[in-house]
MARBA-3410 file (N, C-alpha, C, O; in Angstrom, 1 decimal):
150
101.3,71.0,188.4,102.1,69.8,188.5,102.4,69.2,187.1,103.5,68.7,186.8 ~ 101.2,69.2,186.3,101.4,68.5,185.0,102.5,69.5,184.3,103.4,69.0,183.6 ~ 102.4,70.5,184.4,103.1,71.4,183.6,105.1,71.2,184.2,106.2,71.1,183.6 ~ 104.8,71.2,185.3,106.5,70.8,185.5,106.8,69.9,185.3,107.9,69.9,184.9 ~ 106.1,68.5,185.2,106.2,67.4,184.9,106.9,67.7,183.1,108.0,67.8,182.6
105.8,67.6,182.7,106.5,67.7,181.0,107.7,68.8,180.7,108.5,68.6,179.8 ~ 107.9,70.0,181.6,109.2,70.8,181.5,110.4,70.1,181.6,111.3,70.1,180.8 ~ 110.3,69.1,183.5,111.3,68.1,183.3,111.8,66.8,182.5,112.9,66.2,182.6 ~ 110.8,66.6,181.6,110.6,65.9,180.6,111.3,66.2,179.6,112.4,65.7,179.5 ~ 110.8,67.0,178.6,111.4,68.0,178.1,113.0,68.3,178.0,113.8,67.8,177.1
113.2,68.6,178.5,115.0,68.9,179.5,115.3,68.2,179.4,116.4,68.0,178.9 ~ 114.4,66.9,180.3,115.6,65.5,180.1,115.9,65.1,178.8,116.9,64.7,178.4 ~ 114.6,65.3,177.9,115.3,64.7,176.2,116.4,65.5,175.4,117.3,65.2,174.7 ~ 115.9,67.0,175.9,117.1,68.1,175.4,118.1,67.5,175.8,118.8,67.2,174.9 ~ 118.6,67.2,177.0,119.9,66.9,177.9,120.8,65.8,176.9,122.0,65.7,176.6
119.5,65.0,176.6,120.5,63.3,176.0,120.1,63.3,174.0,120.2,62.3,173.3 ~ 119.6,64.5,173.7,119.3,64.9,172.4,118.4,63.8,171.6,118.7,63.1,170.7 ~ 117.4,63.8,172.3,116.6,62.8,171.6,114.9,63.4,171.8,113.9,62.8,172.1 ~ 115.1,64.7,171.4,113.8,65.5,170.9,113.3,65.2,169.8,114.1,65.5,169.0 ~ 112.0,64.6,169.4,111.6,64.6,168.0,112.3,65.2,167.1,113.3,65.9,167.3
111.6,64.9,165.7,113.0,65.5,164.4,112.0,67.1,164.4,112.4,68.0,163.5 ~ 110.8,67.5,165.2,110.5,68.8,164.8,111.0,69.7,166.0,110.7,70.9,165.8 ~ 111.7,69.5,167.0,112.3,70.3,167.9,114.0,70.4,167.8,114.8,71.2,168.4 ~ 114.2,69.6,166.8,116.2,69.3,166.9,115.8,70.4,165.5,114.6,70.8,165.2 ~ 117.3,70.8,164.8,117.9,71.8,164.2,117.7,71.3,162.7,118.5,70.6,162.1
116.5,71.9,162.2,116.5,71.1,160.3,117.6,71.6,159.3,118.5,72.4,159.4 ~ 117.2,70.6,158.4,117.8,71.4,157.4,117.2,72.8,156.7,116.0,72.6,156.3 ~ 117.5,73.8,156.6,117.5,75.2,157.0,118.4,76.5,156.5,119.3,76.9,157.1 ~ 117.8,77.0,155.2,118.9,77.7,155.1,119.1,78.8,156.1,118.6,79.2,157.1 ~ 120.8,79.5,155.0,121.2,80.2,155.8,120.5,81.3,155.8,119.4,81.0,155.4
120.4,82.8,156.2,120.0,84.1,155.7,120.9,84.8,154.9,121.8,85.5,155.2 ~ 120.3,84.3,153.5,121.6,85.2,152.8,120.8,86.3,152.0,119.6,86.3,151.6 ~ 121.7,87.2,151.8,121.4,88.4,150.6,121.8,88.4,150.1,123.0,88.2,150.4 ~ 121.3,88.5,148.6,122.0,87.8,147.2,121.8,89.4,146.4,120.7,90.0,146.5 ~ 122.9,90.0,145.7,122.6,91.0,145.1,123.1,90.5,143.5,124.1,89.8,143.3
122.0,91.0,142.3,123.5,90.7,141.3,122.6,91.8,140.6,121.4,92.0,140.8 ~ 123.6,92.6,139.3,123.7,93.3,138.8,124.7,93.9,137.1,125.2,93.0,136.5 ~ 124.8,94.4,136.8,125.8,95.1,136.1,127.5,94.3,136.6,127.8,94.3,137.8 ~ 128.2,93.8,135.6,129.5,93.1,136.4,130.3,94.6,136.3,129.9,95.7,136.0 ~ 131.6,94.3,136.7,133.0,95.7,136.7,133.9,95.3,136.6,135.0,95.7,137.0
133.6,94.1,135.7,134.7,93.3,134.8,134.0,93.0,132.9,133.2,92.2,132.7 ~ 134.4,93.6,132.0,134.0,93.7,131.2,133.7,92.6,130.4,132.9,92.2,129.6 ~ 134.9,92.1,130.9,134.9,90.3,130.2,133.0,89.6,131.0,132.7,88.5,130.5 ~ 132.5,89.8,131.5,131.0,89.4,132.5,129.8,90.3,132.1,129.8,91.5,132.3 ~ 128.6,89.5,131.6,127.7,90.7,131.6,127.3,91.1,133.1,127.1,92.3,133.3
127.1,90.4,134.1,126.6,89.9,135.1,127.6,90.0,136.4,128.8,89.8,136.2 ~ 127.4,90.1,137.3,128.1,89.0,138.8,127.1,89.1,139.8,126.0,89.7,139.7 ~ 127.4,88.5,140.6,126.7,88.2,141.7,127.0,88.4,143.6,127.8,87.6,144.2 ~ 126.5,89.0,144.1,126.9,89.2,145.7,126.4,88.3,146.5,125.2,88.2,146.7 ~ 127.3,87.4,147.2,126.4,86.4,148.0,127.0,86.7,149.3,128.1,86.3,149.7
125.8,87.7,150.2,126.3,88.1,151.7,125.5,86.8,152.5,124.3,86.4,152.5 ~ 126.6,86.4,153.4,126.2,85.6,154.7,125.9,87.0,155.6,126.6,88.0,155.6 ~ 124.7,86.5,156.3,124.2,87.4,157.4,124.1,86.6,158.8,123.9,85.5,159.1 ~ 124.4,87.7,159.6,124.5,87.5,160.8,123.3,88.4,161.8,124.0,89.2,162.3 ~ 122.3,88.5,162.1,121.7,89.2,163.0,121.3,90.6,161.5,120.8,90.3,160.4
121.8,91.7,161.9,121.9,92.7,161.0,123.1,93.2,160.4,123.4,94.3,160.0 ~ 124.1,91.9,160.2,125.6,92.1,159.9,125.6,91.1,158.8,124.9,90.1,158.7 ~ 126.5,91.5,158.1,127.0,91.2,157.4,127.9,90.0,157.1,128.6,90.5,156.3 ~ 128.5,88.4,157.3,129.3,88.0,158.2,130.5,87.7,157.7,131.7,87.8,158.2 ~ 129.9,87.3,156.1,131.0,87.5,154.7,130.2,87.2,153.4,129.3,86.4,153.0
131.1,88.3,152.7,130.7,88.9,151.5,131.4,87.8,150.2,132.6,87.6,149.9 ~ 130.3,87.4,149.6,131.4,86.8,148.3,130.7,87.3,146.8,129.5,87.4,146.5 ~ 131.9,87.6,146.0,131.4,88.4,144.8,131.6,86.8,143.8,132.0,85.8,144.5 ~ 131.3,86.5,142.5,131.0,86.0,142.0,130.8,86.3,140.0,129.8,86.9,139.5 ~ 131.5,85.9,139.4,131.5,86.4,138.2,130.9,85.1,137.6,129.8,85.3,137.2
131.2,84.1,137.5,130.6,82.6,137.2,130.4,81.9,138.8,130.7,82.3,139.9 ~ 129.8,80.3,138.2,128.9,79.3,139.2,130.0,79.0,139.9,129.7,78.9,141.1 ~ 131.6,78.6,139.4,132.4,78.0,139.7,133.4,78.7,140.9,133.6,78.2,142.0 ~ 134.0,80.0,140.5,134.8,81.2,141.7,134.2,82.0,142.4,133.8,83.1,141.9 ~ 134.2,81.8,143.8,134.0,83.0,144.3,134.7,84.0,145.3,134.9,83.4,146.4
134.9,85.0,145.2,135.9,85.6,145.9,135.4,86.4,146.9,134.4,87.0,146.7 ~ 136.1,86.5,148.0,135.6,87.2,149.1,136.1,88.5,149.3,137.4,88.7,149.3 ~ 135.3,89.4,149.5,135.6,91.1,149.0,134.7,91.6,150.4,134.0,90.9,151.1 ~ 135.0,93.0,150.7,134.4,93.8,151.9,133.0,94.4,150.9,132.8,94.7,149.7 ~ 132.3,94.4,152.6,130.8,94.4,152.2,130.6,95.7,151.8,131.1,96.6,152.4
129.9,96.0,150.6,129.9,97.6,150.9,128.3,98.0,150.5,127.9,99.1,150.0 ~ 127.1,96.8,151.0,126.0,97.7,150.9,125.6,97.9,152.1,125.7,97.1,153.0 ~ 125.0,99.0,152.0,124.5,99.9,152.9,123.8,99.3,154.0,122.8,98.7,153.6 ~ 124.0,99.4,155.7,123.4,98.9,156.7,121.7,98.6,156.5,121.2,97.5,156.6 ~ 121.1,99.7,156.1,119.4,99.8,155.7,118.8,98.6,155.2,118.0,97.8,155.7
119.6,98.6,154.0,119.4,97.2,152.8,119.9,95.9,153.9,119.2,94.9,153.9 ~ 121.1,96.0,154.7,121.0,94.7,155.3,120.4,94.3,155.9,120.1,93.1,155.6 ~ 119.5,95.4,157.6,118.7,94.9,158.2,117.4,94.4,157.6,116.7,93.4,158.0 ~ 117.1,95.1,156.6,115.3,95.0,156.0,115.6,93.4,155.3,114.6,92.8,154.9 ~ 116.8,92.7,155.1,116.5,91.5,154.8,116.5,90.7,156.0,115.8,89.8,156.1
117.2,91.1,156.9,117.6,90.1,158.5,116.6,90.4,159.1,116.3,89.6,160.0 ~ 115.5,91.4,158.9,114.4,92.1,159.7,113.0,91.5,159.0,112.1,91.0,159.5 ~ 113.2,91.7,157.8,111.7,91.8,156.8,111.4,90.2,156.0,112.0,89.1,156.2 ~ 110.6,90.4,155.4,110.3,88.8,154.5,111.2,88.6,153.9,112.0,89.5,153.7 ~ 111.4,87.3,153.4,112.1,86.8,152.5,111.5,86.7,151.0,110.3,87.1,150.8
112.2,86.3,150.1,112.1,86.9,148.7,111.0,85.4,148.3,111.2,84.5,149.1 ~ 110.4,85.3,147.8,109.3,84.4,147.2,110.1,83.4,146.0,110.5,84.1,145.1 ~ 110.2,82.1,146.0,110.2,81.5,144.4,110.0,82.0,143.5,110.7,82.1,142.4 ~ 108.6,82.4,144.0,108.3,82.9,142.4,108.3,84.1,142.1,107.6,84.5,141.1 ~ 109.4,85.4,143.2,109.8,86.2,142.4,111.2,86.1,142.3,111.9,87.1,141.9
111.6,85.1,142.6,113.0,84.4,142.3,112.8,84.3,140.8,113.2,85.2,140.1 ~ 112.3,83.1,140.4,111.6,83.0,138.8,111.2,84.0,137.7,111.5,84.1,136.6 ~ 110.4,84.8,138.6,110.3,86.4,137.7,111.6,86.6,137.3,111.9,86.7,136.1 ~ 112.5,86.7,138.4,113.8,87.3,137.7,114.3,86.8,136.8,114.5,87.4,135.7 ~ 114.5,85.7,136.9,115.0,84.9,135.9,114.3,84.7,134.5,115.1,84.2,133.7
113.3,84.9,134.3,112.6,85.1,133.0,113.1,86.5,132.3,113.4,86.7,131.1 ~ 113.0,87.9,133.9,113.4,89.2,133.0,114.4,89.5,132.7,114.5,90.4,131.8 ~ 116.0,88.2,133.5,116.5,88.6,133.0,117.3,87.8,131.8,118.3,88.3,131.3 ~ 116.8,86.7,131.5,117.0,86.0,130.0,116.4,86.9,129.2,116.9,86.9,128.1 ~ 115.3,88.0,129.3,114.9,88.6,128.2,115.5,89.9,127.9,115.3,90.6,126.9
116.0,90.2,128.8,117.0,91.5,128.9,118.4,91.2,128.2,119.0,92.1,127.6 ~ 118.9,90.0,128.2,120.1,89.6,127.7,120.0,89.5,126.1,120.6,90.1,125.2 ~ 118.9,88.5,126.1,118.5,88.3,124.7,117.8,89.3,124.4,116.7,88.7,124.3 ~ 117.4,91.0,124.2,117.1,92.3,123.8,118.6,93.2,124.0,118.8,94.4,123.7 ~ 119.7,92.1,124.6,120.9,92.8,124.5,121.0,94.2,125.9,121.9,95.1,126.0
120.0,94.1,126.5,119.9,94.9,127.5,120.7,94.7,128.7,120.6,93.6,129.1 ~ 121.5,95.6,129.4,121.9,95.6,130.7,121.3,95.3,131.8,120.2,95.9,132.1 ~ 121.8,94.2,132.7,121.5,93.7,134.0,120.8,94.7,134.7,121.4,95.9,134.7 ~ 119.9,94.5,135.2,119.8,95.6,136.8,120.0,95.4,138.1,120.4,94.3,138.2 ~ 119.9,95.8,138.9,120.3,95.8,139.8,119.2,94.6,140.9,118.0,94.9,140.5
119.2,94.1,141.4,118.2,93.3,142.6,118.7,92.5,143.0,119.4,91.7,142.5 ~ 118.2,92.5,144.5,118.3,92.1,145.6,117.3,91.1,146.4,116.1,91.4,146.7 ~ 117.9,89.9,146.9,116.9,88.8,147.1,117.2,88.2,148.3,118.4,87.9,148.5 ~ 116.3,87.9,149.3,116.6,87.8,150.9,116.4,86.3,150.6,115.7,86.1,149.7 ~ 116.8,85.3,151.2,116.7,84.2,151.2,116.7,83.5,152.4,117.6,82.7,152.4
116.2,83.5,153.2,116.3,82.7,154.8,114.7,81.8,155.1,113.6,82.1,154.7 ~ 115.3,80.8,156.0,114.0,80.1,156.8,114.0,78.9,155.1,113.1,78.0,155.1 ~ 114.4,78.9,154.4,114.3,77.7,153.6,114.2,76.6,154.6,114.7,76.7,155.7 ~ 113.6,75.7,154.0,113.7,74.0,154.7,114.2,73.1,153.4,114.2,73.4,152.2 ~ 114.6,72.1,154.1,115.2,70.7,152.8,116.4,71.8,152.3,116.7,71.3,151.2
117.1,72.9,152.5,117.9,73.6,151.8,119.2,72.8,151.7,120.1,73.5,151.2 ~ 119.8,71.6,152.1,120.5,71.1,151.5,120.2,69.8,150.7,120.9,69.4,149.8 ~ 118.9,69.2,151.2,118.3,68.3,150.2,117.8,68.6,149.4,117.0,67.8,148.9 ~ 118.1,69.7,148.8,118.1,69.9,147.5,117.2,71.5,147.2,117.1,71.9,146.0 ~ 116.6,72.1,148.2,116.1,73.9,148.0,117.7,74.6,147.4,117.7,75.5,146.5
118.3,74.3,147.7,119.3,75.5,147.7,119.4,75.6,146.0,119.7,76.7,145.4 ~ 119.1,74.6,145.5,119.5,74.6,143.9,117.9,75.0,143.0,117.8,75.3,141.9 ~ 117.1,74.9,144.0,115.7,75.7,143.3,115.7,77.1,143.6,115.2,78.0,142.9 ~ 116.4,77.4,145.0,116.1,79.3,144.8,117.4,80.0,144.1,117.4,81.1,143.5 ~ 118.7,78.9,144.2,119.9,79.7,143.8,120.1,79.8,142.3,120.7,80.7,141.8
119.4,78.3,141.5,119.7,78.6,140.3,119.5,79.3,139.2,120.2,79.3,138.2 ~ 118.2,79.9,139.5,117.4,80.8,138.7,118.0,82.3,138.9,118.0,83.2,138.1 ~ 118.5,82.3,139.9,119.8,83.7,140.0,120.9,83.8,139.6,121.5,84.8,139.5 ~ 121.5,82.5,139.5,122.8,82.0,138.8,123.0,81.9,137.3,123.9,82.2,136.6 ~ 121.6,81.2,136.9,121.4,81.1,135.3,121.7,82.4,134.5,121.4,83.5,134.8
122.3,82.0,133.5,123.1,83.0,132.4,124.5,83.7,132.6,125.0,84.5,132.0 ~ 125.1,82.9,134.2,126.3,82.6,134.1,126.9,82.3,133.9,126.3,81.3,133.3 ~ 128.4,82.0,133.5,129.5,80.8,133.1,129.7,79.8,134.1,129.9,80.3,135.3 ~ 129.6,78.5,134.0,130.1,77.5,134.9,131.0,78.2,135.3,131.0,78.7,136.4 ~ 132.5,78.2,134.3,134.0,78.9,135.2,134.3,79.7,134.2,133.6,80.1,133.2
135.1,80.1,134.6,135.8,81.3,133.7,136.1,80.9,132.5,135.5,81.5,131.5 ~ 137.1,79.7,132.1,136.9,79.7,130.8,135.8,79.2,130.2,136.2,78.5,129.3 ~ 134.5,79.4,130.2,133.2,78.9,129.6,132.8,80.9,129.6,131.6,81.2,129.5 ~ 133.4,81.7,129.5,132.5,83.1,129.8,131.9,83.2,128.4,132.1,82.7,127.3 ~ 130.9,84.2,128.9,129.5,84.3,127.9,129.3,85.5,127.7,128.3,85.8,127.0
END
């Protein structure tokens, strides 16, 4: 009896949306896969892949040469690499940060980008302000816009 009780309860707050703030919809990022590497524009040491994911799909692909444009291009990595982010853990801060130390130091030894890949999902606060702690350390040693390139 107690148990139906609180199910109808329940339901009734769902119904008129007035469930505590830990049962309603947070702030939350999205699941994205972030690839950046080697650019294939010479004028760029760098670009960047920022896939929206969907389940094990892909939903849209945006490529990125600086912070400022991004263009939307067909997805072309490989099904495997997508599920194991929609499927598997997400990428850590702090090997978010790793990267970004290896690759200020690869720039400054004049060395080529490599290639990696960073799952990002289940953030919280991601528009109060996460999105600019996991995204920027992957963005840094970009150009704001095009005319600022580096």
């Amino acid at each position: 009896m107690k148990l139906l009780i609180n199910t109808v309860l329940a339901a009734s707050l769902l119904s008129i949306g007035t469930l505590p703030a830990f049962a309603q919809s947070a702030d939350v990022s999205p699941t994205l896969l972030i690839e950046t590497g080697p650019s294939d524009n010479p004028d760029y040491r760098r670009m960047i892949f920022v896939k929206y994911l969907s389940g094990n799909y892909v939903s849209v692909n945006y490529r990125a040469y600086n912070r400022a444009e991004f263009t939307q291009v067909p997805n072309t990595t490989p099904n495997d690499i997508v599920a194991s982010c929609a499927n598997g853990p997400a990428s850590t801060l702090s090997e978010i940060r790793a990267f970004e130390r290896a690759e200020a130091q690869l720039k400054r030894r004049g060395q080529a980008p490599e290639i990696v890949r960073f799952c990002v999902k289940n953030v919280s606060n991601w528009e109060g302000g996460q999105r600019a702690t996991y995204l920027d350390p992957i963005f840094n040693g970009l150009p704001h816009a095009a005319s600022l390139n580096n």
